[in-house]
C-alpha positions in Angstrom: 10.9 -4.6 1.7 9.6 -1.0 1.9 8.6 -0.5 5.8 8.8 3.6 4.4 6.4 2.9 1.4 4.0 0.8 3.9 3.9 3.7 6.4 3.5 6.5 3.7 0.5 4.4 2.4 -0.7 3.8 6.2 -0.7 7.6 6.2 -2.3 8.4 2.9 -5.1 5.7 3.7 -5.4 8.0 7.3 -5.7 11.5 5.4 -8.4 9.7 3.1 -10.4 8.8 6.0 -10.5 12.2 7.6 -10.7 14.3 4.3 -14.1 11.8 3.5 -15.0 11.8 7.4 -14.5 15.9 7.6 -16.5 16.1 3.8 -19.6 13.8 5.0 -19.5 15.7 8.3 -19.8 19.1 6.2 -21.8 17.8 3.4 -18.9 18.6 0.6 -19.1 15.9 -1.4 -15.8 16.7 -3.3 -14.1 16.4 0.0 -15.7 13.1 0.8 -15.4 11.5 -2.9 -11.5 12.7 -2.8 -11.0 10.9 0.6 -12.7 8.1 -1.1 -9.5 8.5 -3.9 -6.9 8.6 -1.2 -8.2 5.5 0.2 -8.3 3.7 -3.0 -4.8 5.4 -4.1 -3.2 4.1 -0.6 -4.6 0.5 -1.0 -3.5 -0.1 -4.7 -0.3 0.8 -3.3 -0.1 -1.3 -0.7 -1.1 -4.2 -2.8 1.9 -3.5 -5.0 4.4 -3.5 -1.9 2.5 -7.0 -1.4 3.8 -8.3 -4.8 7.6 -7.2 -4.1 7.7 -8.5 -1.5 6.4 -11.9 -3.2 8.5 -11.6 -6.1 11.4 -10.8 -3.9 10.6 -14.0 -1.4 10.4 -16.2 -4.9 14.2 -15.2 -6.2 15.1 -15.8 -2.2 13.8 -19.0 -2.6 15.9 -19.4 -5.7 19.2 -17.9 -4.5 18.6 -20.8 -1.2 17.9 -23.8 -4.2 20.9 -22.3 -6.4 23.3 -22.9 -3.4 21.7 -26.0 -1.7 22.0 -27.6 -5.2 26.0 -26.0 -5.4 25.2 -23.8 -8.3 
């Protein structure tokens, strides 16, 4: 389910770790700290592609029991 979301998150996660690797590099802590955010932002989101995809394996599951049991 959501190969596009996963790579935009894969992609946020990669701007996070240059804007906080370019802000510790330069000592601008703002830069570093919202690295740190897109980081944070990127794997929250990827956690909730983790749970459609559960929740959509779970009604597959059902759909598959539905019509092995001729419903």
């Amino acid at each position: 389910m959501g190969t596009e979301d996963r790579i935009q998150n894969a992609a946020e996660d990669w701007k996070g770790k240059a804007k906080e690797g370019f802000g510790a590099a330069t000592d601008n802590e703002q830069m570093e700290a919202e690295g740190k955010m897109d980081q944070a932002k990127a794997g929250v989101k990827d956690k909730v592609e983790d749970v459609k995809d559960w929740v959509g394996d779970k009604v597959d599951d059902m759909h598959k029991e539905d019509d092995n049991n001729g419903m």
